[in-house]
mmCIF file as Biopython writes it, N, C-alpha, C and O atoms, coordinates in Angstrom:
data_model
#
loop_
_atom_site.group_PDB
_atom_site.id
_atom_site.type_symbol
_atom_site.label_atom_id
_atom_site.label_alt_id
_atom_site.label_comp_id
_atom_site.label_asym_id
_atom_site.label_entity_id
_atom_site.label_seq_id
_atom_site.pdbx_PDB_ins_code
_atom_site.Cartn_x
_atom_site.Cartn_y
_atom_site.Cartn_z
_atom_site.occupancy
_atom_site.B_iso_or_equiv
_atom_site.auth_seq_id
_atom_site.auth_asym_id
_atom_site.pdbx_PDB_model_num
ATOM 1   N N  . UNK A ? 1  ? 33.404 64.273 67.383 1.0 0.0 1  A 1 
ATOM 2   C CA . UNK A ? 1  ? 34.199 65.471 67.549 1.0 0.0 1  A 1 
ATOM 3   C C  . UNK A ? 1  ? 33.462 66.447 68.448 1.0 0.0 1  A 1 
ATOM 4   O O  . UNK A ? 1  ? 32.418 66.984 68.079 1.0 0.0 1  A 1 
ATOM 5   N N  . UNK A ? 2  ? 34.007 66.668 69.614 1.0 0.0 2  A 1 
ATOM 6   C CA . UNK A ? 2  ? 33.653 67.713 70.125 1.0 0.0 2  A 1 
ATOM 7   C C  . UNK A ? 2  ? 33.837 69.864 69.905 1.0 0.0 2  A 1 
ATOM 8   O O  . UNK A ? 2  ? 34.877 70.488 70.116 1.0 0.0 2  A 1 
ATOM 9   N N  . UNK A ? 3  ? 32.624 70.413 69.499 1.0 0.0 3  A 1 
ATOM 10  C CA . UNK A ? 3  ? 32.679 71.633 69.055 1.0 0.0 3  A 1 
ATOM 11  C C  . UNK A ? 3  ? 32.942 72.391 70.469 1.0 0.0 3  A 1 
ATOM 12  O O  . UNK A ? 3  ? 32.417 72.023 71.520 1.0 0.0 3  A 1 
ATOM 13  N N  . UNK A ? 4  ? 33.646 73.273 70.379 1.0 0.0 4  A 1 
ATOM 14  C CA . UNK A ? 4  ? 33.736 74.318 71.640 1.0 0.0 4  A 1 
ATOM 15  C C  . UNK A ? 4  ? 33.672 75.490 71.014 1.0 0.0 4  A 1 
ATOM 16  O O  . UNK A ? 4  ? 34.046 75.702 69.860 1.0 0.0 4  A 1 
ATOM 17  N N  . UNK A ? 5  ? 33.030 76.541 72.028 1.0 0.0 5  A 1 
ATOM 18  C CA . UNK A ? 5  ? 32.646 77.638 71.536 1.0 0.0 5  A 1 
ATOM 19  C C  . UNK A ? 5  ? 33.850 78.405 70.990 1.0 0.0 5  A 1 
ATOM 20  O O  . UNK A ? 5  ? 33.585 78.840 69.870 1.0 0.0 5  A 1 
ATOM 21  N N  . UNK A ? 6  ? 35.224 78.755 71.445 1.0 0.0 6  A 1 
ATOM 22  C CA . UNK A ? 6  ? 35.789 79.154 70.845 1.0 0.0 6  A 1 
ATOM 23  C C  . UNK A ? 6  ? 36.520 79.065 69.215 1.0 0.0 6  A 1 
ATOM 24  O O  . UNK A ? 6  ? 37.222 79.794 68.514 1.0 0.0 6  A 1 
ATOM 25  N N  . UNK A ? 7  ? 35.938 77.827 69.122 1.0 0.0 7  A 1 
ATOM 26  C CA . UNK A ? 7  ? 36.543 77.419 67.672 1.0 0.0 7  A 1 
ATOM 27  C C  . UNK A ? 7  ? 35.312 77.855 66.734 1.0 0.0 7  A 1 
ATOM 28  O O  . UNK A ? 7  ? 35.470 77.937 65.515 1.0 0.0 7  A 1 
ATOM 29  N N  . UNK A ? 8  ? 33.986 78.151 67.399 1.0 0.0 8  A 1 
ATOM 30  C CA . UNK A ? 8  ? 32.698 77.997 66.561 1.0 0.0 8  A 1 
ATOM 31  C C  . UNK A ? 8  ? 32.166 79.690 66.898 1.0 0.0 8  A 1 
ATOM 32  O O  . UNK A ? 8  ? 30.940 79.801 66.883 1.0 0.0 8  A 1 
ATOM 33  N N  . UNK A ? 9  ? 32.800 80.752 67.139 1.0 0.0 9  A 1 
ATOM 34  C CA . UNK A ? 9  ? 31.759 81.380 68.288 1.0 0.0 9  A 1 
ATOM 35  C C  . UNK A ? 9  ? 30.512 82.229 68.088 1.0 0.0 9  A 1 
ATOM 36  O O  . UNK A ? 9  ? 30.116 83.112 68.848 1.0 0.0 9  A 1 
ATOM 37  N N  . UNK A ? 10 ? 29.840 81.746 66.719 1.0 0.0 10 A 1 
ATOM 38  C CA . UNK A ? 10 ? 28.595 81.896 66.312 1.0 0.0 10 A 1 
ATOM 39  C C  . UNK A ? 10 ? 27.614 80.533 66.077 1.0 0.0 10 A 1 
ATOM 40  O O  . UNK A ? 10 ? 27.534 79.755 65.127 1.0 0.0 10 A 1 
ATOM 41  N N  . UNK A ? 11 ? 27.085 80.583 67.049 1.0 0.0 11 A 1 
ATOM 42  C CA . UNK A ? 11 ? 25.784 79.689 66.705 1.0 0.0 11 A 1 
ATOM 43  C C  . UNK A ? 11 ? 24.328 80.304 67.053 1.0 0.0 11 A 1 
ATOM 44  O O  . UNK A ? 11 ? 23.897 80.969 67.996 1.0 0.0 11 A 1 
ATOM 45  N N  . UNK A ? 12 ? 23.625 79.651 65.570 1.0 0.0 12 A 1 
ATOM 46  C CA . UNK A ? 12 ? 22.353 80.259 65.625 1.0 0.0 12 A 1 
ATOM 47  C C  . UNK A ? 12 ? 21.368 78.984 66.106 1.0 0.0 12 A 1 
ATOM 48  O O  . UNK A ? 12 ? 21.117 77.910 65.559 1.0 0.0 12 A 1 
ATOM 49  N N  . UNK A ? 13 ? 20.974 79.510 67.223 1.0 0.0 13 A 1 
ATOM 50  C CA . UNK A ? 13 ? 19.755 77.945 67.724 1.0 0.0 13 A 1 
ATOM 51  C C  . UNK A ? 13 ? 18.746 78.337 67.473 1.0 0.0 13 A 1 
ATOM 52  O O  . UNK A ? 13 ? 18.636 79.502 67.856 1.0 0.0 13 A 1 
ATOM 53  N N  . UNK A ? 14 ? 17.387 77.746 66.725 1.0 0.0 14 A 1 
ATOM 54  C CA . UNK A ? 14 ? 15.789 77.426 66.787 1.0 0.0 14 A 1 
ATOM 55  C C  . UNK A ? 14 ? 15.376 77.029 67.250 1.0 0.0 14 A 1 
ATOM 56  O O  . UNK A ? 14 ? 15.058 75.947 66.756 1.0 0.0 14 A 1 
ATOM 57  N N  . UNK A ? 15 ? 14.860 77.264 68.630 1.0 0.0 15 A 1 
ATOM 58  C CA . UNK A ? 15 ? 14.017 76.730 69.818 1.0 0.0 15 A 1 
ATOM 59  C C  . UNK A ? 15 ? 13.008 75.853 69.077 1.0 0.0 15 A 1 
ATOM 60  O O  . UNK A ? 15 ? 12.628 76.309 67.998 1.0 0.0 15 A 1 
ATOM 61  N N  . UNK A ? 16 ? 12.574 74.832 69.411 1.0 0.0 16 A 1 
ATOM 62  C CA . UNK A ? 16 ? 10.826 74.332 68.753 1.0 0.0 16 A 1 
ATOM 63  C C  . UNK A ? 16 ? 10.066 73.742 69.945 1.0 0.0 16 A 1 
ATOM 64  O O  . UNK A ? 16 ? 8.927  73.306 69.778 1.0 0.0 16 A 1 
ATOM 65  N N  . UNK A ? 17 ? 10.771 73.710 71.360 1.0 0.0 17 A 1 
ATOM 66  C CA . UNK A ? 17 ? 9.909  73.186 72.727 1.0 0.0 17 A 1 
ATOM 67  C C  . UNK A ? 17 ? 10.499 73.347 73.789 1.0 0.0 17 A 1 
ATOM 68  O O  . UNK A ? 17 ? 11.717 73.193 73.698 1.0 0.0 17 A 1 
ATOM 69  N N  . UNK A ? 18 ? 10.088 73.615 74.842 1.0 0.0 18 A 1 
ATOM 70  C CA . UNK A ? 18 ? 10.453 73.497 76.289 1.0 0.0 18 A 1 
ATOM 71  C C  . UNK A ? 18 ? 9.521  72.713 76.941 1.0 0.0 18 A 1 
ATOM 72  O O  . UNK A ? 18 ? 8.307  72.771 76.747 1.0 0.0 18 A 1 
ATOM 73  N N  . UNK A ? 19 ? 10.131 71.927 77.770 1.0 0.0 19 A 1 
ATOM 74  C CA . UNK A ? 19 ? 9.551  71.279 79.024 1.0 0.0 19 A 1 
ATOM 75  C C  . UNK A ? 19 ? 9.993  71.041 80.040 1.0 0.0 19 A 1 
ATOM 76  O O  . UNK A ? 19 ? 10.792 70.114 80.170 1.0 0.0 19 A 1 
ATOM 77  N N  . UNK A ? 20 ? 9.545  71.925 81.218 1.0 0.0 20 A 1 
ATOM 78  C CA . UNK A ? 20 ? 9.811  71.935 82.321 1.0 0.0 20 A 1 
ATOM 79  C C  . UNK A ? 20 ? 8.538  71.489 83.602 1.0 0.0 20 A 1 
ATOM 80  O O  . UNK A ? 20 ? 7.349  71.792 83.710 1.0 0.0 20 A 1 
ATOM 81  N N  . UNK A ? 21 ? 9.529  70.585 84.497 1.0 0.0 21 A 1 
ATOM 82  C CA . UNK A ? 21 ? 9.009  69.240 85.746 1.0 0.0 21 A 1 
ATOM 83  C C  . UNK A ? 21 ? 9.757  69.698 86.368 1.0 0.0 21 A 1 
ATOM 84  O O  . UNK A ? 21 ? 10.839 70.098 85.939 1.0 0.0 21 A 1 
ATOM 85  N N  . UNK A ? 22 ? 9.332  69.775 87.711 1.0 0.0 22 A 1 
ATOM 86  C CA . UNK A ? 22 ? 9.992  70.121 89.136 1.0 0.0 22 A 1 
ATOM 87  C C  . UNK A ? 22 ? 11.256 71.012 88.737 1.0 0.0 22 A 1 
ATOM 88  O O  . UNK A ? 22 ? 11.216 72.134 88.231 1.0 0.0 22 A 1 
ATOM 89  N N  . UNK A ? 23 ? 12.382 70.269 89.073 1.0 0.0 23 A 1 
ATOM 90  C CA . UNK A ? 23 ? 13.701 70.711 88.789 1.0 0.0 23 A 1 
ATOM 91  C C  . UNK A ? 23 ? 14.799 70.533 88.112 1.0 0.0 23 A 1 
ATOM 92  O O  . UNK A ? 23 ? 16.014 70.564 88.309 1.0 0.0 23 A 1 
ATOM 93  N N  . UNK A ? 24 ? 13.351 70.147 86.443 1.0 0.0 24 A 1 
ATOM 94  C CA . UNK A ? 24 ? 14.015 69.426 84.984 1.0 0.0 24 A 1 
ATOM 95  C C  . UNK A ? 24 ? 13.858 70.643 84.245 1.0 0.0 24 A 1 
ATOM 96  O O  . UNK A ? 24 ? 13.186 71.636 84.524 1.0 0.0 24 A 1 
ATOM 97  N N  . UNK A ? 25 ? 14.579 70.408 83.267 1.0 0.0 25 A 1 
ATOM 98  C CA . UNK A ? 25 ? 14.444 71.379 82.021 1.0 0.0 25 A 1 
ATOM 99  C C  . UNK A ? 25 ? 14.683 70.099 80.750 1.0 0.0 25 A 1 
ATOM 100 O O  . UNK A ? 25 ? 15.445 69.143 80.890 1.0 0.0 25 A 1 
ATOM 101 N N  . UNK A ? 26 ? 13.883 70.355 79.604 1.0 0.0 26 A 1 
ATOM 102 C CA . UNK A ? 26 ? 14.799 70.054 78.460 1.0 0.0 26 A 1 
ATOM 103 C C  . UNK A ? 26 ? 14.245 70.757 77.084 1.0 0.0 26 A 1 
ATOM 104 O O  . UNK A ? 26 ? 13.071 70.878 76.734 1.0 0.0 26 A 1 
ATOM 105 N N  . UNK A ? 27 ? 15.103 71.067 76.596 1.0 0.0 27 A 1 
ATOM 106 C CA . UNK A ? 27 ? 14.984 72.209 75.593 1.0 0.0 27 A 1 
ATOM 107 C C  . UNK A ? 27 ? 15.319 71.425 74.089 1.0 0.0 27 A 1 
ATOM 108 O O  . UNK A ? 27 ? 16.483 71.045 73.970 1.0 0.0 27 A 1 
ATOM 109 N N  . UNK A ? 28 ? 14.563 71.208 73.154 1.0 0.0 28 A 1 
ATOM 110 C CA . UNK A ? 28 ? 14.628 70.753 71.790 1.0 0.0 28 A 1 
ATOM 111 C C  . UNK A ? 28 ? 14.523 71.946 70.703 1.0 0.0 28 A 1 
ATOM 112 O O  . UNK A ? 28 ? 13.572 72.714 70.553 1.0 0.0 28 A 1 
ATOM 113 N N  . UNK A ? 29 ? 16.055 71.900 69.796 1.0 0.0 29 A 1 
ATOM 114 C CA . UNK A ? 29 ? 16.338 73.175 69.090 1.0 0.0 29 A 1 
ATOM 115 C C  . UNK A ? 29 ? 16.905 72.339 67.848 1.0 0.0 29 A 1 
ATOM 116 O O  . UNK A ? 29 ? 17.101 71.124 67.846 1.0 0.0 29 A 1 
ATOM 117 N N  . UNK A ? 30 ? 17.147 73.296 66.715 1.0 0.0 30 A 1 
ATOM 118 C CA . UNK A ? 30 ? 18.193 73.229 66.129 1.0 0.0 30 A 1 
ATOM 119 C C  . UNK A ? 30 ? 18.925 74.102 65.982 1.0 0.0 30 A 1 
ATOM 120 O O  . UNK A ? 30 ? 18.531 75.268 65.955 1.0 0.0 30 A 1 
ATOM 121 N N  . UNK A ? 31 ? 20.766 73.599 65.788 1.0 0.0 31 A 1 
ATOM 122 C CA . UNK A ? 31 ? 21.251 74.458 65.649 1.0 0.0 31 A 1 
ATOM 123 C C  . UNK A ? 31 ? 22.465 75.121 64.459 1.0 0.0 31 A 1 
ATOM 124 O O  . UNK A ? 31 ? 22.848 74.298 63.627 1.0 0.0 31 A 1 
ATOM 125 N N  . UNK A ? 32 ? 22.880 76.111 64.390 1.0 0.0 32 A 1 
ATOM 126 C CA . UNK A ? 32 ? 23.156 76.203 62.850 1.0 0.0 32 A 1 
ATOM 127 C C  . UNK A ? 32 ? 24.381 76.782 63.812 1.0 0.0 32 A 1 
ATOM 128 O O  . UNK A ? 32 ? 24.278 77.458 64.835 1.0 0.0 32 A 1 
ATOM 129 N N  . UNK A ? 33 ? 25.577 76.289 63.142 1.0 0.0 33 A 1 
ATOM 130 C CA . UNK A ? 33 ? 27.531 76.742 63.842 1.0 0.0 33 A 1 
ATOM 131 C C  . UNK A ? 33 ? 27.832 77.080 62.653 1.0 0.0 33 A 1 
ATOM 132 O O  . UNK A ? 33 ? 27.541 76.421 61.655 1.0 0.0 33 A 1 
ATOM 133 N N  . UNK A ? 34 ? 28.525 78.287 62.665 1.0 0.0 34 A 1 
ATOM 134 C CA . UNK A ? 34 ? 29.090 79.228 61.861 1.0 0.0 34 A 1 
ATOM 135 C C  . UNK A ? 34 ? 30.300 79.083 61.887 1.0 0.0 34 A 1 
ATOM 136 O O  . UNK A ? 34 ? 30.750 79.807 62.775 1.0 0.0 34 A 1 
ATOM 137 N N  . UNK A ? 35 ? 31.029 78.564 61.414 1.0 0.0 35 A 1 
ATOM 138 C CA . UNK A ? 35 ? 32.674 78.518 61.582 1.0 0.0 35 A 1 
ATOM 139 C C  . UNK A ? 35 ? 33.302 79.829 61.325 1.0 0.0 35 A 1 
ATOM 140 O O  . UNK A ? 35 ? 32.815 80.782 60.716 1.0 0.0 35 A 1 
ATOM 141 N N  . UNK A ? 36 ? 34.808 79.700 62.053 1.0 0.0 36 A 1 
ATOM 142 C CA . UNK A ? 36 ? 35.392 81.335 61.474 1.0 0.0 36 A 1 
ATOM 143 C C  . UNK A ? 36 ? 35.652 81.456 60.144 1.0 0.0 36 A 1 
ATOM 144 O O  . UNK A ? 36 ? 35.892 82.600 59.761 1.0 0.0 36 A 1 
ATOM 145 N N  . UNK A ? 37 ? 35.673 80.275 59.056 1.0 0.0 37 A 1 
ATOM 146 C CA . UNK A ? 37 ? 35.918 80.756 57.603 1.0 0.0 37 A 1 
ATOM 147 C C  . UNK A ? 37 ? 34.145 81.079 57.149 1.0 0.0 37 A 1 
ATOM 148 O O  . UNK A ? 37 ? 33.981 81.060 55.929 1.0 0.0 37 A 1 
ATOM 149 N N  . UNK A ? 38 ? 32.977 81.335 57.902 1.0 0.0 38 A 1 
ATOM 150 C CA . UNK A ? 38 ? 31.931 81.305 57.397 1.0 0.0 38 A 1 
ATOM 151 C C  . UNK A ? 38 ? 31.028 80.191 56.939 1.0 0.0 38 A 1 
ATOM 152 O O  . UNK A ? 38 ? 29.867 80.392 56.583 1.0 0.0 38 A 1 
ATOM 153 N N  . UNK A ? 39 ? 31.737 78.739 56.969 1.0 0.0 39 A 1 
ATOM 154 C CA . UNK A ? 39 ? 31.240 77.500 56.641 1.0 0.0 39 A 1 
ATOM 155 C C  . UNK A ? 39 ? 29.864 77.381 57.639 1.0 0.0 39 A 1 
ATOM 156 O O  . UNK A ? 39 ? 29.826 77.826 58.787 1.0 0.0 39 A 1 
ATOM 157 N N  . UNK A ? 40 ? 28.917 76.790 57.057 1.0 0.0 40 A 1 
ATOM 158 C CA . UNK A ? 40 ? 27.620 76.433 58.198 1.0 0.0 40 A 1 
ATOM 159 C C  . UNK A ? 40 ? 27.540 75.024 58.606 1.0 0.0 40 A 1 
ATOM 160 O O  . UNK A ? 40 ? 27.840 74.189 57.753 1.0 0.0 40 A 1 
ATOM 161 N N  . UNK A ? 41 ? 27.260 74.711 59.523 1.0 0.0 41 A 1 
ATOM 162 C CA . UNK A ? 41 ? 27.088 73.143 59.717 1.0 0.0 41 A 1 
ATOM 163 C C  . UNK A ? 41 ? 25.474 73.198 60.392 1.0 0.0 41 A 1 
ATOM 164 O O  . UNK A ? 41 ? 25.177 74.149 61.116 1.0 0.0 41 A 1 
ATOM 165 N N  . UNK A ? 42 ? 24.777 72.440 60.187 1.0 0.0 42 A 1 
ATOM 166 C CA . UNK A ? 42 ? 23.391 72.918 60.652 1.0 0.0 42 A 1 
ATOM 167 C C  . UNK A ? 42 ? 23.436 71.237 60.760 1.0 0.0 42 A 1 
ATOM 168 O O  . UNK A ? 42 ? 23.815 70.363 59.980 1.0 0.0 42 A 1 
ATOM 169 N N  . UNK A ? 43 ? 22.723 71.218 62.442 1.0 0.0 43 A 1 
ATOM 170 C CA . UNK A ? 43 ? 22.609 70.080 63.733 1.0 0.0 43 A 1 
ATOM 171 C C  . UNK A ? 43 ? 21.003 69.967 63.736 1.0 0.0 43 A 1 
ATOM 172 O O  . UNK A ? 43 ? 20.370 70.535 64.625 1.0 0.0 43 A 1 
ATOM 173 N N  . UNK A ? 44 ? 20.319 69.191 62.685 1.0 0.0 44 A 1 
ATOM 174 C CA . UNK A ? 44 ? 18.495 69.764 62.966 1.0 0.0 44 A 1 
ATOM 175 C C  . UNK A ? 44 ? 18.109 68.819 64.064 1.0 0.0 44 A 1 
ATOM 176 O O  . UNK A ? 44 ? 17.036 68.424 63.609 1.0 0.0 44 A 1 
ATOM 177 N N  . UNK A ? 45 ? 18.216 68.378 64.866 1.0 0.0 45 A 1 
ATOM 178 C CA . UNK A ? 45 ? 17.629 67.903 65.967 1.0 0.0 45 A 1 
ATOM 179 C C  . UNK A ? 45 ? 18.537 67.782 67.460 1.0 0.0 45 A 1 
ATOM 180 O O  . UNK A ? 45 ? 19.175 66.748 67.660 1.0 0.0 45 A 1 
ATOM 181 N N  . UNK A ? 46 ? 18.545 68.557 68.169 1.0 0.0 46 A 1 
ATOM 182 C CA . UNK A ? 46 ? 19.001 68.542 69.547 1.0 0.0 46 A 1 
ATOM 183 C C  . UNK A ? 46 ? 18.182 68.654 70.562 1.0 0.0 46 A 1 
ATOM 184 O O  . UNK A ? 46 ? 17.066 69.164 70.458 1.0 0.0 46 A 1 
ATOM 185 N N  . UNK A ? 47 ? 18.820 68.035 71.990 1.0 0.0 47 A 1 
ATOM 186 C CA . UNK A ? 47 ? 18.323 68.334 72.679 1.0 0.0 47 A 1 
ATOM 187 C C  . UNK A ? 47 ? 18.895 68.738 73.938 1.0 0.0 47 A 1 
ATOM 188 O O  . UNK A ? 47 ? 19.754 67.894 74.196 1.0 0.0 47 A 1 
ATOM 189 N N  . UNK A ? 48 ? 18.853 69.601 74.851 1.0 0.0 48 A 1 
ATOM 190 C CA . UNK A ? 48 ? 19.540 69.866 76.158 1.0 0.0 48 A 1 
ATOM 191 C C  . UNK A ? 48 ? 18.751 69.385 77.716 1.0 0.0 48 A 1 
ATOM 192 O O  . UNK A ? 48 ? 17.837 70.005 78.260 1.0 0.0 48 A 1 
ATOM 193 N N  . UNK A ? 49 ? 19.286 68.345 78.125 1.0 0.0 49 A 1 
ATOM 194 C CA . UNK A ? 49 ? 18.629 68.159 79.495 1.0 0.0 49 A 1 
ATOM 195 C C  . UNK A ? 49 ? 18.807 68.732 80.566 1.0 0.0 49 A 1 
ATOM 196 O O  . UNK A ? 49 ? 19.782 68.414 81.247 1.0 0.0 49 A 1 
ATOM 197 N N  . UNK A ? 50 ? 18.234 69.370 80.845 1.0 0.0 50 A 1 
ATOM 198 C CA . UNK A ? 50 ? 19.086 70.321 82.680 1.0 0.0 50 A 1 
ATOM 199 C C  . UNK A ? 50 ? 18.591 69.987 83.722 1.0 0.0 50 A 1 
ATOM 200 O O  . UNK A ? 50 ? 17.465 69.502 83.620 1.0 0.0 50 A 1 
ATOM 201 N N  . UNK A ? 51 ? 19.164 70.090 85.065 1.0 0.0 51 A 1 
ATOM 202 C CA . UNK A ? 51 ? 18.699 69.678 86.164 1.0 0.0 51 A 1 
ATOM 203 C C  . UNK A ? 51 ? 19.134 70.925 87.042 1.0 0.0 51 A 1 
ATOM 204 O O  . UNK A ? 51 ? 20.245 71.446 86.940 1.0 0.0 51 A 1 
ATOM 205 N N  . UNK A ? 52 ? 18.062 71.384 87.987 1.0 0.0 52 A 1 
ATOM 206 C CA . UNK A ? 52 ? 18.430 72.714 88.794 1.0 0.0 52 A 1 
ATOM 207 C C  . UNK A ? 52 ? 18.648 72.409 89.954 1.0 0.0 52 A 1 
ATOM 208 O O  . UNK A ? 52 ? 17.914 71.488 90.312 1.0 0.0 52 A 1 
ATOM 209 N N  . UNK A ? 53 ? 19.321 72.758 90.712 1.0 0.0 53 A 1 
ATOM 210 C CA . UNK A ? 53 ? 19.479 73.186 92.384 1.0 0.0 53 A 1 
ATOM 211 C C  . UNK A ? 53 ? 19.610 74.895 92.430 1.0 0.0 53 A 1 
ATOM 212 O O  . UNK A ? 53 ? 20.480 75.692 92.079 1.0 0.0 53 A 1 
ATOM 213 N N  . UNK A ? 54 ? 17.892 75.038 93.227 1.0 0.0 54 A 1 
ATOM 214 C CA . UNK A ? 54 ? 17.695 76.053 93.405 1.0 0.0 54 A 1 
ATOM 215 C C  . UNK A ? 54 ? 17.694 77.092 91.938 1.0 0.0 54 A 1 
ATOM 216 O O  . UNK A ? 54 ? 17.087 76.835 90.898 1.0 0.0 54 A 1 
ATOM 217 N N  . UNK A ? 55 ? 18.581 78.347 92.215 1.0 0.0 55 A 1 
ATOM 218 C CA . UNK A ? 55 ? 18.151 78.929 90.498 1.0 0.0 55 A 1 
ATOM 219 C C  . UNK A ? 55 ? 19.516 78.766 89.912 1.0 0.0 55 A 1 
ATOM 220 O O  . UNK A ? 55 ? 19.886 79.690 89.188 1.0 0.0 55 A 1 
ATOM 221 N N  . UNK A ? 56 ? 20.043 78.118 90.027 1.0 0.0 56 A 1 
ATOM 222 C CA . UNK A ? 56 ? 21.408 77.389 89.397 1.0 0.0 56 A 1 
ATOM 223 C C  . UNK A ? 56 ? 21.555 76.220 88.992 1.0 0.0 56 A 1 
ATOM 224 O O  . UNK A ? 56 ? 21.413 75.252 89.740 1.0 0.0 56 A 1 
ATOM 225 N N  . UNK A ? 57 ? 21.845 76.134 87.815 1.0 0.0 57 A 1 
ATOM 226 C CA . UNK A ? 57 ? 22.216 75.243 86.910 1.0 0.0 57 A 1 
ATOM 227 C C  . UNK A ? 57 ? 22.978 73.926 87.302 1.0 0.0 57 A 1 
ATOM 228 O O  . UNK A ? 57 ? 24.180 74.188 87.331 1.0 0.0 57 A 1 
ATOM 229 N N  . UNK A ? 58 ? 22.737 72.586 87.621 1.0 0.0 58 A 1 
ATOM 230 C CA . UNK A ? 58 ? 23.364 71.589 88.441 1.0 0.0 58 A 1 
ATOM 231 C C  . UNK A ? 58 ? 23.806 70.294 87.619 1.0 0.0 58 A 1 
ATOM 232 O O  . UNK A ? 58 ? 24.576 69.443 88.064 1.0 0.0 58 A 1 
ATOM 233 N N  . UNK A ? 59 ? 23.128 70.260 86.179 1.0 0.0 59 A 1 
ATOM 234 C CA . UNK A ? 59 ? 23.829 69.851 85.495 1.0 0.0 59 A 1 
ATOM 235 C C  . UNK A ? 59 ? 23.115 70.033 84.506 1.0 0.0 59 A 1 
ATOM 236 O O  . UNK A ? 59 ? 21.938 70.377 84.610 1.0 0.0 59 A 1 
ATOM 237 N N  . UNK A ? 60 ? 23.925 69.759 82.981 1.0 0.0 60 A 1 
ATOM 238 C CA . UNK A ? 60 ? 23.450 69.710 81.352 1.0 0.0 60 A 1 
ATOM 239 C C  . UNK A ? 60 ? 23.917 68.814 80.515 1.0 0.0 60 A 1 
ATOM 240 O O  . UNK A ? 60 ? 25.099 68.771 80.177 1.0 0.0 60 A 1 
ATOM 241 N N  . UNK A ? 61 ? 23.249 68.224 80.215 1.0 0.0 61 A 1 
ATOM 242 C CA . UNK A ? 61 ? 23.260 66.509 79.333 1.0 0.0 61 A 1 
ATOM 243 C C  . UNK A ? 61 ? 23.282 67.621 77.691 1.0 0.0 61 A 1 
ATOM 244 O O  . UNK A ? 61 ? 22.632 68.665 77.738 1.0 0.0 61 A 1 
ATOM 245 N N  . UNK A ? 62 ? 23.863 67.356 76.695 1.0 0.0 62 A 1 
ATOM 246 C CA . UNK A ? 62 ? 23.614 67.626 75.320 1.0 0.0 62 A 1 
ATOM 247 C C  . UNK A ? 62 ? 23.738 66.271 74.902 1.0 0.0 62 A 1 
ATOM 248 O O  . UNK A ? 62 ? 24.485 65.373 75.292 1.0 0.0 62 A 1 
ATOM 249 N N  . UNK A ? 63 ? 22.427 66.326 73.610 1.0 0.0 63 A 1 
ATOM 250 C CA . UNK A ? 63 ? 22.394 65.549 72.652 1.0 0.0 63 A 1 
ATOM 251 C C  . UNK A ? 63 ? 21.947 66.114 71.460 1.0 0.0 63 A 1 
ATOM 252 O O  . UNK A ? 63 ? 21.095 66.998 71.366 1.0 0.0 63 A 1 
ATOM 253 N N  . UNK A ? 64 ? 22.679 65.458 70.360 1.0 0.0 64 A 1 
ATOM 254 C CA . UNK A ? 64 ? 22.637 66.230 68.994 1.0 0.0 64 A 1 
ATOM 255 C C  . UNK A ? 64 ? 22.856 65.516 68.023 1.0 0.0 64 A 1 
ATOM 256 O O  . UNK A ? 64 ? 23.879 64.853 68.193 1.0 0.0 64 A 1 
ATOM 257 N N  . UNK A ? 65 ? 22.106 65.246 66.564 1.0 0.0 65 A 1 
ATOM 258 C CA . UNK A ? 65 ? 22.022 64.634 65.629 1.0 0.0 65 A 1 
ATOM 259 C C  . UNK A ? 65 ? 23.398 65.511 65.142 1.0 0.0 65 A 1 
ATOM 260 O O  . UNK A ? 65 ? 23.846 66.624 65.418 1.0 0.0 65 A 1 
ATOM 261 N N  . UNK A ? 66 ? 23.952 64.022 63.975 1.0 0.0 66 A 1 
ATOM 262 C CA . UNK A ? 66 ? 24.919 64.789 63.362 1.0 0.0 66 A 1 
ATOM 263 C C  . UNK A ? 66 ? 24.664 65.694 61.927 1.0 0.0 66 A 1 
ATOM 264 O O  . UNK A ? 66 ? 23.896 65.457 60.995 1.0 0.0 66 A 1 
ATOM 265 N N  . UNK A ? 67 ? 25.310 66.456 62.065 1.0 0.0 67 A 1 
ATOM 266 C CA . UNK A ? 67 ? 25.132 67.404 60.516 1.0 0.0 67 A 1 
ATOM 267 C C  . UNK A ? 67 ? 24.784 66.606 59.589 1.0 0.0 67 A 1 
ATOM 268 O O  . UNK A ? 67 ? 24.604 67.027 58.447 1.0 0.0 67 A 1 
#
């Protein structure tokens, strides 16, 4: 199932690493989605891969354990 921010539009993320190479990023968090009835779903292991051109964002891979 894909979450989109409008259905979720509180999420709390916990950074625990960055690592950044040339014109990589990848960021390992967890994250906690707040639904609009207040329900929590907490994601403890993600990760975001990014790739830059220049200081703009050129693409973002998500990966995420399930709740």
């Amino acid at each position: 199932r894909v979450l989109f921010r409008s259905d979720y539009p509180h999420i709390e993320p916990e950074i625990f690493a960055v690592v950044i190479e040339d014109n990589r990023a990848i960021t390992e968090q967890k994250m906690t989605i707040v639904s609009p009835d207040g329900t929590r779903v907490v994601m403890p292991f993600n990760t975001n891969h990014f790739t830059f051109e220049g200081d703009l964002i050129k693409t973002l891979r998500v990966m995420g354990s399930p709740a």
